[in-house]
N, C-alpha and C positions, 0 to 999 in steps of 0.2 A: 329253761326260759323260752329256748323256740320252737318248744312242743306247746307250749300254753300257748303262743300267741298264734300260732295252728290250729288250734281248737277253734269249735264255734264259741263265741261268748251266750251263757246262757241269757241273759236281761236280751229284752228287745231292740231293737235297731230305736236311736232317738234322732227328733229331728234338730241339726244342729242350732245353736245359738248363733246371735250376730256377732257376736263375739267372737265363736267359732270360723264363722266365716271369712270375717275382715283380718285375722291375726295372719294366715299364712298369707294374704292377698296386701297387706300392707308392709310385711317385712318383705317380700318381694321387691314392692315397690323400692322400701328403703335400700335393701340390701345392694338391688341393681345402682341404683344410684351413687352410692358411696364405691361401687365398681367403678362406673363410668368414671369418679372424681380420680378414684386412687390412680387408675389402670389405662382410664383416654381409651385410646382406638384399639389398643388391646385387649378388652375387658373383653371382649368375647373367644380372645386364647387361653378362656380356663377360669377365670375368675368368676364370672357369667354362669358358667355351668357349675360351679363350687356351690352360688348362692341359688341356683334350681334346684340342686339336690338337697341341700339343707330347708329351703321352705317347703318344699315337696313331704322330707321329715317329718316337719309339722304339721303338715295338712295329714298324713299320712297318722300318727299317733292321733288326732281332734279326729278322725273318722274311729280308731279303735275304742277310743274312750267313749265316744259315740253308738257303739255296739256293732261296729261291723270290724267283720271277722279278717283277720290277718291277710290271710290266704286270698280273700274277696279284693282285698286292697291290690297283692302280689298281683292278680290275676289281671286287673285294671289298667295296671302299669303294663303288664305283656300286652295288652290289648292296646293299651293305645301306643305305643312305643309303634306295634305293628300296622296302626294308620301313616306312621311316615315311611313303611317302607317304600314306596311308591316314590317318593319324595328324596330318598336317599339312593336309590338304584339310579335315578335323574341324574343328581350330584354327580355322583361316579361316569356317567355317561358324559357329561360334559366335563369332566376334570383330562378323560380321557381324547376328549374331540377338541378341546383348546390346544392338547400334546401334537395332535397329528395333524391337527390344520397350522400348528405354527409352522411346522416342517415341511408340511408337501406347497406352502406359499398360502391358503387361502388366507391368511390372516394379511399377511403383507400385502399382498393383491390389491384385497378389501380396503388397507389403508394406501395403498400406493393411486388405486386410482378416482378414493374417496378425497384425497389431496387436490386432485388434480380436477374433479365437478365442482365440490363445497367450497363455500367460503365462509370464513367466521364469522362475518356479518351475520349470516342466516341458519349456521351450523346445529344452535342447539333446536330451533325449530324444525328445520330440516329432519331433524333427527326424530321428533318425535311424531311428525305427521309421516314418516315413512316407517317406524316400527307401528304406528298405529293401522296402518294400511297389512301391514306384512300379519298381524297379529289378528286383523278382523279374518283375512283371508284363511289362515289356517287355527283359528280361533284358541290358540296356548300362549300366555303369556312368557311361561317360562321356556320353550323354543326359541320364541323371537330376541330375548333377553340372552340367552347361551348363545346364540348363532351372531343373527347380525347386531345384536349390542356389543358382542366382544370386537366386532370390525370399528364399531362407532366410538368404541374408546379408545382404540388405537388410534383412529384419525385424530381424536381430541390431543391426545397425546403428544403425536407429531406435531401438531396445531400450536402447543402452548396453551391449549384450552382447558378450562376447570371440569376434572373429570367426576367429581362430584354433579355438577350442572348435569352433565352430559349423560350422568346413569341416570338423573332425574328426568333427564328426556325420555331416554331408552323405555325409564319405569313406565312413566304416564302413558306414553303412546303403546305398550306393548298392554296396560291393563286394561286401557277401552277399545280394545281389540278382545282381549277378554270377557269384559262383561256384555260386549254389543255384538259376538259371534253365535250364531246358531251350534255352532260345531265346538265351542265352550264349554268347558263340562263343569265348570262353575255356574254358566247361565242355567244347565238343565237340572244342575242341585238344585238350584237357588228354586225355580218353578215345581219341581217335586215337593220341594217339601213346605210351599208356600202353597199348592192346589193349585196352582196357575196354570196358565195353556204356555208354551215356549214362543211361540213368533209374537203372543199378544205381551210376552213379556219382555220379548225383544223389540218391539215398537217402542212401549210403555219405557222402555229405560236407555234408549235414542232421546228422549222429552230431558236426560239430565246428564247425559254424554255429554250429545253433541256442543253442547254452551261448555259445560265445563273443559273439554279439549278444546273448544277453539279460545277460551281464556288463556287456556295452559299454555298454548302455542304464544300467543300476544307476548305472554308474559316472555315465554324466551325466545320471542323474538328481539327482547327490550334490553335480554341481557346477550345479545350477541359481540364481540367483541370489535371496538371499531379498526380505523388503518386498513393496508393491504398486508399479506401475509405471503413471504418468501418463502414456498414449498421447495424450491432448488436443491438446497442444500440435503434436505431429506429424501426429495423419489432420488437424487443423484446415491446416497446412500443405501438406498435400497435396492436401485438397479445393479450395484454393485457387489453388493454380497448377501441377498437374498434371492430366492425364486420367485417373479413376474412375470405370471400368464394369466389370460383370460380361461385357459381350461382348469387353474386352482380354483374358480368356483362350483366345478359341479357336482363339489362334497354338498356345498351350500343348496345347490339347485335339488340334491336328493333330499336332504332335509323339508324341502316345499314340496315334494311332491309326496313322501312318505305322509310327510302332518296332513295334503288333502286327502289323501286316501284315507285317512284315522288310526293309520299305524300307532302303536302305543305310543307314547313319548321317549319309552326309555328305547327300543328298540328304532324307533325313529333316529335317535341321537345317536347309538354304541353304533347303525351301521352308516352314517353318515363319517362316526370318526375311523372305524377300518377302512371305509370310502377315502378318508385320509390319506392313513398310511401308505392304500396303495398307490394314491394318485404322486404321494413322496419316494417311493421304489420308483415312479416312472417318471415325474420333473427333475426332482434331486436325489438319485441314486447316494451321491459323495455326500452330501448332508446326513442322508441314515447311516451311512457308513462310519463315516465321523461319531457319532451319536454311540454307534453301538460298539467304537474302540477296543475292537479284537480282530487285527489286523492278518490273526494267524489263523482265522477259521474261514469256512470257504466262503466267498465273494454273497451267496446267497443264505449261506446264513448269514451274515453281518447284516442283510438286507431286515431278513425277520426281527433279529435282535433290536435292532435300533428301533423297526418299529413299534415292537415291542415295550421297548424302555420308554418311547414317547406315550404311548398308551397307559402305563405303568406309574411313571416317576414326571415325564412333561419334558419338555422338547428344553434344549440348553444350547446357547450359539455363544462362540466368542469371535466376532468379528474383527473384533477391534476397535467397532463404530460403538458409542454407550448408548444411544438413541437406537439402532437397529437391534442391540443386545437385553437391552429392557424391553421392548414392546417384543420380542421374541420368545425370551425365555422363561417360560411358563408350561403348567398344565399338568395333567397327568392327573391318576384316580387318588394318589397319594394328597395332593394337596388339598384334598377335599375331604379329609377327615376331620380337621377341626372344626367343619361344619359340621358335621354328621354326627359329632358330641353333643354341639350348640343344639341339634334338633332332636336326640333322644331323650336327655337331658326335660329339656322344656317339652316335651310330650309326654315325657313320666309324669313332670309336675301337674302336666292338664287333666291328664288321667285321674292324677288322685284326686285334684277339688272335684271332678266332676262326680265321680262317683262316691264321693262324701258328702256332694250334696249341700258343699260347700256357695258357691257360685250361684246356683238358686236362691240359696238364704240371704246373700247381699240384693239380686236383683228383683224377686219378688216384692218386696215393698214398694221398689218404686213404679213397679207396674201397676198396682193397687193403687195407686195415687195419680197415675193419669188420670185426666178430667176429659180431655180435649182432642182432637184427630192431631192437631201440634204437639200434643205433650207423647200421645203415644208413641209417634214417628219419630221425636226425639229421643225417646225412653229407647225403643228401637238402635237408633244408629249409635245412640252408647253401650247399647247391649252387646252390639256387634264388635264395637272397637275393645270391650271389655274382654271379651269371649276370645278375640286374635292374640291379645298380651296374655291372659291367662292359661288357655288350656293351647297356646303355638301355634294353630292347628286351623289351618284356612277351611277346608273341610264342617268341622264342627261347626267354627263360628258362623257359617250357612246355618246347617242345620238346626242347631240347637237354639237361636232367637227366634228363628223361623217357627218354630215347635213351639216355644214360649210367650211367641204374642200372636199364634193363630188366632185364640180364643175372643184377645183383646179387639181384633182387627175385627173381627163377625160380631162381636157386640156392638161397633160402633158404626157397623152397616157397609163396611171397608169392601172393596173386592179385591178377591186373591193375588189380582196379578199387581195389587200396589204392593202389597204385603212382598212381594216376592220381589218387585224393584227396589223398593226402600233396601231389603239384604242386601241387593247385587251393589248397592248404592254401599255400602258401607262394609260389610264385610268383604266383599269380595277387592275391592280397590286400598282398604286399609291395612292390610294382609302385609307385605311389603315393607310399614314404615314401624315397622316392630320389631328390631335385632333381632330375638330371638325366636320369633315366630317363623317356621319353616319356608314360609315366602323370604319374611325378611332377611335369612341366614340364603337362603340360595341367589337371590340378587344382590347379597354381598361379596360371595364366593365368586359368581358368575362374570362379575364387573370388577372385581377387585377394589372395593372400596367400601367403607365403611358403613352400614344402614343409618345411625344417628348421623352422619356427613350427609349422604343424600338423601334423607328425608323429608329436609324441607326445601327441596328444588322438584318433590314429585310433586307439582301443580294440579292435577289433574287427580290424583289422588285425594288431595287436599280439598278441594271444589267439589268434587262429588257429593260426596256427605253432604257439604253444609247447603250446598243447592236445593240438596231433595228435600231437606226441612225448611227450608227460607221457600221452596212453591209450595211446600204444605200451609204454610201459615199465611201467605196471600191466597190460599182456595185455588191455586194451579194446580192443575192433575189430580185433583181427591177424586178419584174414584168409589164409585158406590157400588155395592154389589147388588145384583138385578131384582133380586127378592131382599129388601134389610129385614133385620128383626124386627119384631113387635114392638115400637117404641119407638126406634128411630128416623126420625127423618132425615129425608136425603138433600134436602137442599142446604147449599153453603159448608165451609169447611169445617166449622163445628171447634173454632179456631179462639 
């Protein structure tokens, strides 16, 4: 049987039915759903990935019965599995850089003297107008979110503050740092493969940031928490039995300066978190030592060891204090495996509708059925959010809309660099509010909470989209391109 399905099939490749199309893309739908009901905040430790691989299945058989060959399917799935290694090498980097910064203080630090500036009043704002700033500046979202979000949910923590709110600050402000940096490599997908120029794309998509974060921010400014708020009790805990210095941040300070320079990400992060370790062999010697509980091996290996097993398995304190002992004891490359399921998993599945040919077959029609510059742009930012829950894959869902309403956009006299906003407008900001899409699995793992939880406190995420279509359909920013086709006229938004 798995010599036959090895073989080429002799009958020609057909083109799928809608049929074909919507079955694996609706039992998804339902399958995750009936997860979420059964399973709540666990459904993405296993259950999640159970019903990826079984609709994948099906996409996966509706392609061979379709005439493509086994082997072509197999091959799809190694290929796109292999677009998240980038994505997974990250994970690991930060699994291991949350180990060593809890150890050498920078995490305590961060919330000992985040305690002692912020206030709840102003907190979740706060929070997202400064990873927004930290984000445009070295323009990665998922640095800003590994680095100083994991500082910002400790202070929430300490705080009493809703850490859910909080990662939705992190999100919002760390994505339009994203899509509004030059140094983005989302914004320079996004213009590649839309034909656009970068700075004119990064103007052009300043016109539906900047409104949509300064909403974001209003809105948590509105959910700030009233009263005054007794830090006492907490830095007194902290002075206590953790390490507080000003020199635990200059793991943090490498990570800014590595991201200016364009250091890769993952290498930006793995020597941020050895920058760690060693800055914990020089504030808290006894804390590694402790850690690496082999009291009969020489002083300097216990040194390695611990940092080792912080890099490995994640930093573990028993204070005594339950508030010092939670926000400490975390990290390590180990706890970032079940993500790293969640995202091969849902990158198989994407693999196979795409190269089935699936995913085209649902959204084609309704491309054929735009009338209007609003309907396109719409048709657009559903394609995008489609394209993030089906094929995981922040990357693609650039690409691949981009590809599939070029054509649409030069018929209707559009110029590139809308074509290439509207994506940044949608794919690249909706990435995040998708569990299982490799955004939204890594700013789960990253913040330690659940993507359906903070989903809808990412403001800013939420706004984007619907901004860029609510100014398409008032005739704001329609751009025209300098030469239209034969037929069309440029004036009004064609709305």
């Amino acid at each position: 049987m798995a010599e036959q399905l090895n073989e080429v099939p002799p009958r020609p490749v057909r083109e799928p039915s809608l049929l074909d199309g919507l079955l694996p893309i609706v039992g998804l739908i339902g399958l995750l759903g009936l997860s979420y009901y059964l399973f709540g905040e666990n459904a993405s430790y296993g259950p999640n990935q159970i019903a990826l691989v079984f609709c994948g299945l099906i996409a996966a058989l509706i392609g061979y019965k379709n005439g493509i060959a086994w082997g072509d399917i197999r091959q799809s799935i190694v290929e796109g599995i292999s677009t998240g290694m980038q994505a997974i090498f990250i994970l690991l980097g930060v699994g291991a850089l949350i180990g060593t910064w809890a150890m050498c203080g920078t995490i305590s630090s961060m919330v000992y003297y985040g305690l002692k500036l912020l206030s709840p009043h102003y907190f979740y704002a706060s929070t997202c107008a400064i990873c927004a700033v930290a984000a445009l500046s070295i323009g990665s979202s998922w640095t800003v979110a590994g680095t100083i979000g994991i500082g910002m949910m400790g202070i929430a923590e300490s705080m009493g503050l809703s850490p859910l709110i909080t990662a939705g600050a992190v999100i919002s402000g760390a994505y339009f740092g994203d899509k509004a940096s030059p140094l983005s490599d989302t914004a320079n997908l996004a213009t590649a493969a839309a034909g656009s120029e970068l700075f004119s794309h990064i103007r052009e998509s300043l016109w539906t940031s900047v409104p949509a974060l300064l909403l974001a921010i209003v809105g948590f400014s509105m959910l700030g928490a009233a009263g005054d708020f007794d830090a006492s009790s907490t830095l007194r805990g902290l002075e206590q039995h953790v390490t507080i210095s000003l020199w635990a941040f200059l793991p943090l300070l490498l990570v800014l300066v590595l991201a200016l320079k364009k250091v890769p990400p993952f290498v930006t992060i793995f020597f941020s978190a050895l920058a760690g370790g060693v800055m914990a062999v020089i504030l808290a010697p006894q804390d590694v030592a402790t850690l690496a509980a082999s009291p009969d091996i020489h002083p300097a290996l216990q040194q390695l060891k611990g940092v080792w097993a912080a890099l490995a398995t994640g930093y573990q304190v028993t204070s005594g204090d339950p508030t010092v002992d939670k926000l400490l004891t975390r990290g390590g490359m180990s706890s970032m495996m079940m993500t790293i399921w969640l995202i091969m998993t849902a990158l198989g599945f994407g693999a196979i509708v795409e190269r089935a040919g699936l995913l085209n077959r649902v959204i084609t029609p309704l491309i054929n059925r735009t009338k209007s510059v609003t309907g396109a742009v719409t048709a657009l930012v559903g394609t995008c959010v489609a394209s993030n829950a089906l094929t995981s894959d922040q990357y693609i869902s650039i690409v691949l809309p981009a590809r599939m309403f070029r054509k649409t956009f030069e018929d209707r006299g559009l110029a590139p660099v809308m074509l290439s906003r509207v994506v940044g407008d949608s794919a690249t900001v909706t990435s995040p509010l998708i569990p299982w899409n490799s955004c939204g699995a890594y700013m789960s793992a990253a913040l330690g909470v659940s993507a359906i939880g903070f989903a809808p406190f990412c403001f800013f995420n939420l706004l984007n989209p619907l901004l860029t279509v609510v100014f398409t359909a008032v005739g704001f920013r329609v751009l025209r391109a300098a030469i239209p086709p034969k037929g069309v006229v440029q004036s009004g938004a064609g709305v």
